[in-house]
N, C-alpha and C positions, 0 to 999 in steps of 0.2 A: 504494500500500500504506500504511494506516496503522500508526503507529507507537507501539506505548504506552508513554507517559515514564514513567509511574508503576512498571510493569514493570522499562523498563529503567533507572530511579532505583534501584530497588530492587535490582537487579544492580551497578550503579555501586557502591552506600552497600557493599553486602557486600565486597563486592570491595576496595573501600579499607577498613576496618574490618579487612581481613585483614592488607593490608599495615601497617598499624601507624596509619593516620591518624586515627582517634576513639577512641585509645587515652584521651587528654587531650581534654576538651571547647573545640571550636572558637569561637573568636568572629566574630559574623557578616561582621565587618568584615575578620577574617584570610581569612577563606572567600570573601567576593568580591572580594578584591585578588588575591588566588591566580590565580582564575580572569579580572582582569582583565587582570594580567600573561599568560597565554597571549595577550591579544590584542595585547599589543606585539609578544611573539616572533612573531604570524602578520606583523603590518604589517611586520616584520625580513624573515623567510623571503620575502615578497612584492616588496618591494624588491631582496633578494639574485638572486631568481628561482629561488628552491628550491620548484621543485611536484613535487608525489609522480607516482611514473612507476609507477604500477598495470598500464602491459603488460610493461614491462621486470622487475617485481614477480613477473607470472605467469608470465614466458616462462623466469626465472631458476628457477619451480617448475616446470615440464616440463623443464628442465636437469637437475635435481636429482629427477625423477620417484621414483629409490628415496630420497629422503630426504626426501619430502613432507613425511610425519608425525612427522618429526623436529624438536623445538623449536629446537635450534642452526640449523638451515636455515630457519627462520622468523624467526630472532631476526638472520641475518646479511641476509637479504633485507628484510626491514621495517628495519634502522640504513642499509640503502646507498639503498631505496627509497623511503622514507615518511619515515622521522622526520625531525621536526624541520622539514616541509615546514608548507610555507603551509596544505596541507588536514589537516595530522597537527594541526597549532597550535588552526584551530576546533574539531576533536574533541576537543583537550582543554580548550578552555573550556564548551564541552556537556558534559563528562562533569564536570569543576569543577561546574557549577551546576547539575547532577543530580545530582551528591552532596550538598553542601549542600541541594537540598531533600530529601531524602530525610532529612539527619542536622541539619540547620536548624530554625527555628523557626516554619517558612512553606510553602507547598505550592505550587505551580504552580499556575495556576488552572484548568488543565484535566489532561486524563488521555490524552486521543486528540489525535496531531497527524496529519495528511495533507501531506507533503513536496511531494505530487503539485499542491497546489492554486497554487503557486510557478510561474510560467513565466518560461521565458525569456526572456532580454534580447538589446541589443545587448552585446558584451563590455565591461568596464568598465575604466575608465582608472583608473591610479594613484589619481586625487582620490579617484573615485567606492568606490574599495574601503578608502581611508581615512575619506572621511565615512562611510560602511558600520560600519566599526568604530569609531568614534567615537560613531556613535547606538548601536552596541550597548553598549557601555561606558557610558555616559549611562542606558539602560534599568540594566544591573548595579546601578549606584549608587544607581539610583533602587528599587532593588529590585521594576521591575518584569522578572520573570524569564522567564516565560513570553514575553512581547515580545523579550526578546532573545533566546531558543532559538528563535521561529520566524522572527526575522531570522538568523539563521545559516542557517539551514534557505533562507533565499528569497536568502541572498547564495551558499550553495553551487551551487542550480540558476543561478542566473544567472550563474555561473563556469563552469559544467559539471563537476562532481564528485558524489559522492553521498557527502555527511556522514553519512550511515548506518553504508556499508561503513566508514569509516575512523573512525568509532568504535569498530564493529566490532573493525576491525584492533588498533587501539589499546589495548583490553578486552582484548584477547588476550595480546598482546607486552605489558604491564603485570603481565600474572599471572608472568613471566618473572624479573620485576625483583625488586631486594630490598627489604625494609622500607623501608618509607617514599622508598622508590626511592633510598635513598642520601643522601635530606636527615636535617636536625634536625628537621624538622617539613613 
């Protein structure tokens, strides 16, 4: 399935614009440390061994069947199941640097990505998911952006996760949150 970043940039930028963050004009340089900092907290969550439990996620909402649609029952199962995880971390440096191009002074240089075109690995050792995210950081800086969204996208499938849903997820349980989530900026 492709995926359209321009789409979902534009979903991203409204979305924070609501909660407070382009209330003040950002500088490029705050806006990619932001989003570089998520990738320490992922290389953290990965080290700890905090990965997101997406059956333990679903099976807690067939629990909870009459309170599906209930935001508190979404809001207690994404803080025990997702956040803060190793795949909550990437989604938020994708959604970091889908804001910023959307509210940035730069565009991605394309519009269509295909997730699908990524194949699988052998599983990757500790090194191999820090040099991972050290070339994507290295891309941030360099402001090539596009390169490092679709290495996220090629180091999720070759984890086995789908950075999609947990942007998804993420998008979702953010609208939850308060201003500015609770920061100064």
């Amino acid at each position: 399935m492709v995926l359209d970043l321009t789409s979902l940039s534009g979903e991203i930028h409204e979305a924070a614009k609501a909660k407070g963050f382009w209330d003040k004009p950002k500088s490029a340089g705050l806006s990619l440390m932001l989003a570089i900092s998520e990738l320490g907290e992922a290389i953290e969550a990965h080290r700890e061994g905090r990965i997101a439990d997406l059956e333990e996620f679903e099976r807690r909402a067939s629990v909870y069947a009459k309170d599906t649609a209930d935001e508190d029952s979404f809001v207690f199962r994404f803080k025990e199941e997702i956040k803060d995880t190793f795949q909550d971390e990437i989604a938020d440096t994708v959604i970091r640097i889908l804001d910023f191009n959307k509210g940035g002074e730069f565009l991605l240089d394309y519009t269509k990505f295909d997730p699908a075109i990524h194949t699988s690995a052998e599983p990757l050792s500790a090194d191999e998911v820090g040099d991972a995210l050290f070339f994507i950081t290295k891309c941030i800086c360099a402001k090539a952006l596009a390169t490092a969204v679709d290495e996220m996208f090629g180091l999720s499938n070759r984890m086995g996760f789908d950075l999609r849903l947990h942007i998804e997820l993420k998008l979702k349980y953010n609208k939850t949150r308060a201003r500015l989530h609770g920061k100064k900026y």
